[in-house]
C-alpha positions as CSV (number, residue, x, y, z in Angstrom):
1,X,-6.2,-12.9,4.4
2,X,-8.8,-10.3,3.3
3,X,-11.0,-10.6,0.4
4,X,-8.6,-11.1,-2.7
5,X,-5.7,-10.1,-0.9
6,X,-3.4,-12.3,1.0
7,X,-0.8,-10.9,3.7
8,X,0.7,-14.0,5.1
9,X,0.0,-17.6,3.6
10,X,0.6,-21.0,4.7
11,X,2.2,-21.3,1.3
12,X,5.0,-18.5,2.1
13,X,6.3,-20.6,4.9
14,X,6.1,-23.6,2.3
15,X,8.1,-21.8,-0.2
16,X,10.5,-20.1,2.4
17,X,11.6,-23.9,3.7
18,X,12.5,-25.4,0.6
19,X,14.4,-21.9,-0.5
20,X,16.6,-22.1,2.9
21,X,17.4,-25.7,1.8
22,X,18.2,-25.3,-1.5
23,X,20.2,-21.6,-1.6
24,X,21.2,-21.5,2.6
25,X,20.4,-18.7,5.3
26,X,22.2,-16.2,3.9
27,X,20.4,-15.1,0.9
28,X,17.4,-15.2,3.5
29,X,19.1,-12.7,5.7
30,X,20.5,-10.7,3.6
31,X,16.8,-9.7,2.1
32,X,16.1,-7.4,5.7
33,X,19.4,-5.3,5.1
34,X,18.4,-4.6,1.4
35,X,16.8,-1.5,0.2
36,X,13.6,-2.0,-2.6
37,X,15.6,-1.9,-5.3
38,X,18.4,-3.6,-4.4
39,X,16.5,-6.8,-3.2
40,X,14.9,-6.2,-6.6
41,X,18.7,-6.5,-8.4
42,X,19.0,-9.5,-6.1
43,X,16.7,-11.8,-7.0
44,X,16.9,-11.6,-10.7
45,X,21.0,-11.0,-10.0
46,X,21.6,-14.8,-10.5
47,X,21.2,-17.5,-13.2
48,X,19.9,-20.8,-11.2
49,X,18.0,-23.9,-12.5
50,X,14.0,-23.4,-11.1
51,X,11.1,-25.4,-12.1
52,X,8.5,-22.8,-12.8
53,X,6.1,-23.6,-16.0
54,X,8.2,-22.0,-18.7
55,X,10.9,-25.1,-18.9
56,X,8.1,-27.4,-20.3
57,X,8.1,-27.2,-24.2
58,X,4.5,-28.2,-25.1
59,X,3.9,-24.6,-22.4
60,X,6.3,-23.0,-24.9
61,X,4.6,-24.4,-27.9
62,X,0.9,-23.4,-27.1
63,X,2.6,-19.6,-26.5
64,X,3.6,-19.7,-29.9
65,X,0.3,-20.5,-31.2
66,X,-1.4,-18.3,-29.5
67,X,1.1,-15.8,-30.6
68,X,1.4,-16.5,-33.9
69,X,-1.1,-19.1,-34.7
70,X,1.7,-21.8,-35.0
71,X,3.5,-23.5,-32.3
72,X,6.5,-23.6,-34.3
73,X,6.6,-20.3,-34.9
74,X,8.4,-17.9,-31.9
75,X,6.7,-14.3,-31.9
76,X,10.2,-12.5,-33.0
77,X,10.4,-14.3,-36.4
78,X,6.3,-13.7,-36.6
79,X,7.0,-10.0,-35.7
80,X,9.9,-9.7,-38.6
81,X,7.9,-11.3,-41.2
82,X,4.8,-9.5,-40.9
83,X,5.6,-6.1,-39.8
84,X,9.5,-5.7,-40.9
85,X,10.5,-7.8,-44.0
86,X,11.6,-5.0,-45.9
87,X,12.7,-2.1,-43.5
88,X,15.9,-1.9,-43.3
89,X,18.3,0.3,-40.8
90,X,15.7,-0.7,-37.8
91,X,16.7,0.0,-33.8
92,X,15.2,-1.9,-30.9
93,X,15.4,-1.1,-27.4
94,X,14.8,-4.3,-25.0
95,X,13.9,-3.3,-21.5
96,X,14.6,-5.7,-18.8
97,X,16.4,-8.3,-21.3
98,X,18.0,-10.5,-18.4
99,X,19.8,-12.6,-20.5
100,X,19.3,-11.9,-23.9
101,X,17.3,-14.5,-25.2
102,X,14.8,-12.3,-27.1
103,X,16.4,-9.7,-28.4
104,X,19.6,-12.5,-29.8
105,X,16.5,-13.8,-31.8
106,X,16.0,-10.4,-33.6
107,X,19.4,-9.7,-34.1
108,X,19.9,-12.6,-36.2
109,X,17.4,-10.8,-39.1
110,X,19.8,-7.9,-40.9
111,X,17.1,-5.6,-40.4
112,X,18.4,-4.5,-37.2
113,X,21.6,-2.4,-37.2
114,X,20.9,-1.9,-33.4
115,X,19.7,-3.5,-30.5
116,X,19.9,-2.5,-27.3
117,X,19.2,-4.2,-23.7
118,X,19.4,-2.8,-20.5
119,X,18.9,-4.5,-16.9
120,X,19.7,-3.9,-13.7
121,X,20.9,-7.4,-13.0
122,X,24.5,-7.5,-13.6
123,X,25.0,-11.2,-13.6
124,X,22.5,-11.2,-16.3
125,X,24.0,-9.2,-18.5
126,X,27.1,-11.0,-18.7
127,X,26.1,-13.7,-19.8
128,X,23.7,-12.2,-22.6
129,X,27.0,-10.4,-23.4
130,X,28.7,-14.0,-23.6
131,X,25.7,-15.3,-25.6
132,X,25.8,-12.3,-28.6
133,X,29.7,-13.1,-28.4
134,X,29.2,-16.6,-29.2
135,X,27.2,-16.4,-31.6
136,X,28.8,-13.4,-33.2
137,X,25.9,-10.8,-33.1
138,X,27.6,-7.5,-33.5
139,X,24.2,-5.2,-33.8
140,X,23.9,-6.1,-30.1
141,X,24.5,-3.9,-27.4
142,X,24.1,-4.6,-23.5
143,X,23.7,-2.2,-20.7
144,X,23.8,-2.2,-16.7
145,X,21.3,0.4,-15.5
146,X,17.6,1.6,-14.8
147,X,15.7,2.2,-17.4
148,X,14.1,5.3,-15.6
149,X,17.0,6.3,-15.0
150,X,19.1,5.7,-17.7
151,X,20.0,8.5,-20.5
152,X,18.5,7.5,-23.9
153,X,17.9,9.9,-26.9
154,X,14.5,10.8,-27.5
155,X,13.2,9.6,-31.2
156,X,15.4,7.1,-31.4
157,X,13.7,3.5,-31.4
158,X,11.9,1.6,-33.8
159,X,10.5,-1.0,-31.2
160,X,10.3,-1.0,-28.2
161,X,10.3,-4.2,-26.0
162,X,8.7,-5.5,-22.9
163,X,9.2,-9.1,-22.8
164,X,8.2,-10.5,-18.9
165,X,9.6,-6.8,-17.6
166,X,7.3,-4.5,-18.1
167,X,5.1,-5.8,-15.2
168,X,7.9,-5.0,-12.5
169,X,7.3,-1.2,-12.7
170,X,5.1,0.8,-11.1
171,X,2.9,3.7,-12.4
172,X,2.8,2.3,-15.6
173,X,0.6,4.8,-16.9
174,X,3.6,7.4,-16.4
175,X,6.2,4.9,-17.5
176,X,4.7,4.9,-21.0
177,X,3.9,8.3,-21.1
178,X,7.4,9.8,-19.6
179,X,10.0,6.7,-20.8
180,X,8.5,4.7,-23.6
181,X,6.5,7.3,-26.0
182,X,9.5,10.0,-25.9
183,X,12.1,7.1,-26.8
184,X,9.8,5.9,-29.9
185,X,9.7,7.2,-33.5
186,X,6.6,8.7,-34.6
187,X,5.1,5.5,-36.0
188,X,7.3,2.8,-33.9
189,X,6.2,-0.5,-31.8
190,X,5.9,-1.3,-28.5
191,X,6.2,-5.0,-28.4
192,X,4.8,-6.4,-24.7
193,X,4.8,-10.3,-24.3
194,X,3.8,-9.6,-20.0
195,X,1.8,-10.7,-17.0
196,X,-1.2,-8.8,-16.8
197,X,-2.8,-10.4,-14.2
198,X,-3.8,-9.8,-10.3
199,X,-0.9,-7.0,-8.5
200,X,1.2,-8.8,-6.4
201,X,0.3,-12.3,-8.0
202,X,-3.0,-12.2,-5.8
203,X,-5.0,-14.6,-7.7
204,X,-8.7,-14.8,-7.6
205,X,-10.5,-16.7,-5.7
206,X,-11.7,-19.0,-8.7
207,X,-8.3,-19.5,-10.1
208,X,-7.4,-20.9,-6.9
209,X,-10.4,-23.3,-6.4
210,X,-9.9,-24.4,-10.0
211,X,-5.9,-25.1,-9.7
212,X,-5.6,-26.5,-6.8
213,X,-8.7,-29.2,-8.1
214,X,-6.3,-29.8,-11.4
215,X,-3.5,-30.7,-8.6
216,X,-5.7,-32.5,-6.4
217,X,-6.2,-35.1,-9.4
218,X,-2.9,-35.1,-10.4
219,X,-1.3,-38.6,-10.0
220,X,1.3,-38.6,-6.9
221,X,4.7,-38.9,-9.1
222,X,3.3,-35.5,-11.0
223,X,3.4,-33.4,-7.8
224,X,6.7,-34.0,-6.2
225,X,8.8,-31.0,-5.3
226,X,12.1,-29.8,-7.6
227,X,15.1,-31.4,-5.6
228,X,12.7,-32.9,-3.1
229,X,11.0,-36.1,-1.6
230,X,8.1,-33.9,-0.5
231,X,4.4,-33.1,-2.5
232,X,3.3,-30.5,-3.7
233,X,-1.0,-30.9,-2.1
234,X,-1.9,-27.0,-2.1
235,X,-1.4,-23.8,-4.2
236,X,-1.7,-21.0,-2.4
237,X,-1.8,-17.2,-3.0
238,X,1.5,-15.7,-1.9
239,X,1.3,-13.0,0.8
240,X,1.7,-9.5,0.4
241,X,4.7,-9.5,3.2
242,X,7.0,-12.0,1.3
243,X,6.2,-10.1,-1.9
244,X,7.7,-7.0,-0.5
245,X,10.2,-8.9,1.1
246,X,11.8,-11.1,-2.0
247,X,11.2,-8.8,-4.7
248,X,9.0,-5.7,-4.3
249,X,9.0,-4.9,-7.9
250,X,7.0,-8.2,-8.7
251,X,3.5,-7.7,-10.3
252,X,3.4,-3.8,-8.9
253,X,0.9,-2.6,-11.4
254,X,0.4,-5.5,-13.6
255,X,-3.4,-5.0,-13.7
256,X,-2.5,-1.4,-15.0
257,X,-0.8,-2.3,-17.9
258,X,-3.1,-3.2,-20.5
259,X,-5.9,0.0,-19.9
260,X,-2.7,1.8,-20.0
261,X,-1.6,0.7,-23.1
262,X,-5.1,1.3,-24.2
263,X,-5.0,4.8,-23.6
264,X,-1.2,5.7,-25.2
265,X,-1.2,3.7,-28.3
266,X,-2.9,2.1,-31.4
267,X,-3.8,-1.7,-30.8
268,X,-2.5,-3.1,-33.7
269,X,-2.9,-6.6,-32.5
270,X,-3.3,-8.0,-28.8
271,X,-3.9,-11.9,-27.9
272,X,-4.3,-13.6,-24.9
273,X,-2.0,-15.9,-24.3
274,X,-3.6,-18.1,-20.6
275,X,-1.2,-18.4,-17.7
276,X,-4.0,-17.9,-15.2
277,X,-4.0,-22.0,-14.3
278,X,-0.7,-23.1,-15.5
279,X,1.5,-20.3,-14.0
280,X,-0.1,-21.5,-10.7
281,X,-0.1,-25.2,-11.5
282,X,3.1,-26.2,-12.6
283,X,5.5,-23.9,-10.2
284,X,8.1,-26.4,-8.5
285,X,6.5,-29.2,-10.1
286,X,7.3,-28.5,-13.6
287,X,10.0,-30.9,-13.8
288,X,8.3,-33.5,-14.0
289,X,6.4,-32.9,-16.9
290,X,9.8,-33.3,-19.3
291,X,8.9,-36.6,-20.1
292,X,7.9,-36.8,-23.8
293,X,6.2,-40.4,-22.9
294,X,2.6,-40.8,-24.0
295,X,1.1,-40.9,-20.2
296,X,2.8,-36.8,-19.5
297,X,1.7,-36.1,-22.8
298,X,-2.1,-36.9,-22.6
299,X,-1.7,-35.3,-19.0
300,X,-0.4,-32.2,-20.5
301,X,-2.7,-31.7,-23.3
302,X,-5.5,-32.5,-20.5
303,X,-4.5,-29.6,-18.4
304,X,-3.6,-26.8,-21.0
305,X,-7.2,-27.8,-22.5
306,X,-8.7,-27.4,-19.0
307,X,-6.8,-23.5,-18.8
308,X,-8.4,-23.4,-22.0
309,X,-11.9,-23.9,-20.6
310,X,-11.2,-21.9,-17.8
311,X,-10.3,-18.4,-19.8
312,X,-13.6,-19.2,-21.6
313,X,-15.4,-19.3,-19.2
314,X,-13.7,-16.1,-17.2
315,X,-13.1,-14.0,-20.3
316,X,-9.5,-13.4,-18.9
317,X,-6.1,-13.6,-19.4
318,X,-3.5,-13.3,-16.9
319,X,-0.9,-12.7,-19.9
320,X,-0.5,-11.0,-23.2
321,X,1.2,-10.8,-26.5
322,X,0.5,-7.3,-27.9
323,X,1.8,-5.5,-30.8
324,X,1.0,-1.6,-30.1
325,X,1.9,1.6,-32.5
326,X,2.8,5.4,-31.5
327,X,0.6,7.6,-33.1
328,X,1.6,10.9,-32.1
């Protein structure tokens, strides 16, 4: 460990026991015989239960109000209603779309004759392709590629976007320059909802000492593993070495993205959304905080109110919902 950087943890070994347990050896192995971008495709190449913070519904609701000031209210139908109610004819271009879930949300408005996803993950995409099927979306379109890389007509999109993708590229700065502005009508969207936080996930020093006292109190049935006996007693920062190793596009340039932003487009509305406690918090433990009985629920609104006091306190925001225009 130096300073706010972390190049082997305690909390790597941690993590690399219960992943040999749960998906074998092999996956393990295979990660040394990879190249960047192929250990990239193979970790999001797969569709598997987790228990990260994102499965618990009140997480989801307090998103929505900080999206959109309601917690009913999902930021695609807040985004349609506000900025696209009467436009017609619209194309979107979802970047990194795994499978589906956002852009299937827009699609469903008639405003859209055209969206389009593309990821690298294979698996992925067939399943959002099952998903549009399903539910008979025919303005969808789904694509297996880079987005670098890939050969999209200049001028051509209405929105642009990022939703939990935009964060595993590097040289952002040059990414919205060189792929996102060219692909954009003059006046179109960029539409981020992304980690900003620390590169490589290396959390501060203060959101470490704060989550891990949250934990500490936690009562004992709150902090047991996903498909475990064991506790979960320390968070750690994850080192550098297993970043590279699992998935080297992970948080590249996340801390890059917003002054980016900043510097390419109009801010036509940007608000913080948290993550910097819970994202740490509830990883592997999540699952047990499904419950809707009154005991979880207190707990909950406890600990999302203590993330609360924390980003007032710090000013920060390890993640953002950001609505940005092209203006040349």
């Amino acid at each position: 460990m130096s300073g706010d950087k972390t190049y082997l943890s305690i909390g790597d070994f941690i993590d690399l026991y219960y992943k040999v347990k749960q998906r074998g050896y092999s996956e393990l192995l295979s990660k040394f015989h990879l190249s960047n971008s192929a250990r990239t495709v193979s970790k999001w190449n797969t569709v598997t239960s987790s228990s990260d913070f994102w499965i618990i519904p009140e997480i989801r609701s307090r998103w929505n109000e900080k999206c959109t000031g309601d917690p009913k209210l999902e930021y695609e139908d807040y985004v349609v209603s506000k900025y696209f109610l009467n436009i017609n004819g619209l194309k979107m271009l979802s970047v990194g779309c795994g499978t589906g879930a956002r852009e299937q949300k827009f699609a469903k408005y008639p405003n859209f004759d055209l969206i389009e996803g593309i990821d690298m993950a294979e698996k992925q995409i067939d399943e959002a392709r099952i998903h549009a099927s399903d539910l008979k979306l025919n303005n969808l379109k789904y694509i297996v590629g880079e987005f670098t890389k890939h050969s999209f007509k200049n001028c051509t999109y209405d929105v642009i976007l990022f939703n939990s993708s935009l964060h595993h590229f590097n040289d952002i700065q040059n990414i919205l320059k060189t792929n996102v502005l060219p692909l954009l009508k003059d006046g179109g969207y960029l539409l981020i909802f992304e980690y900003v936080g620390p590169k490589r996930l290396q959390w501060t020093k203060q959101q470490l000492e704060f989550a891990n006292k949250l934990l500490e109190d936690l009562p004992l049935k709150y902090k047991m593993r996903f498909n475990s006996k064991s506790i979960k007693s320390r968070i750690y920062r994850p080192g550098l070495l297993r970043m590279f190793l699992v998935d080297p596009s992970e948080a590249i340039d996340s801390n890059s993205i917003i002054p980016s932003i900043h510097k390419h487009f109009k801010i036509i509305e940007e608000r913080k959304i948290g993550w910097d406690i819970s994202h740490l918090l509830f990883k592997d433990i999540a699952h047990n905080f499904l419950n809707n009985d009154k005991e979880t629920q207190i707990l909950l609104s406890y600990l999302l109110d203590k993330e609360d006091e924390y980003l007032s306190i710090t000013d920060s925001s390890d993640a953002v919902f950001g609505v940005y225009q092209k203006t040349y």
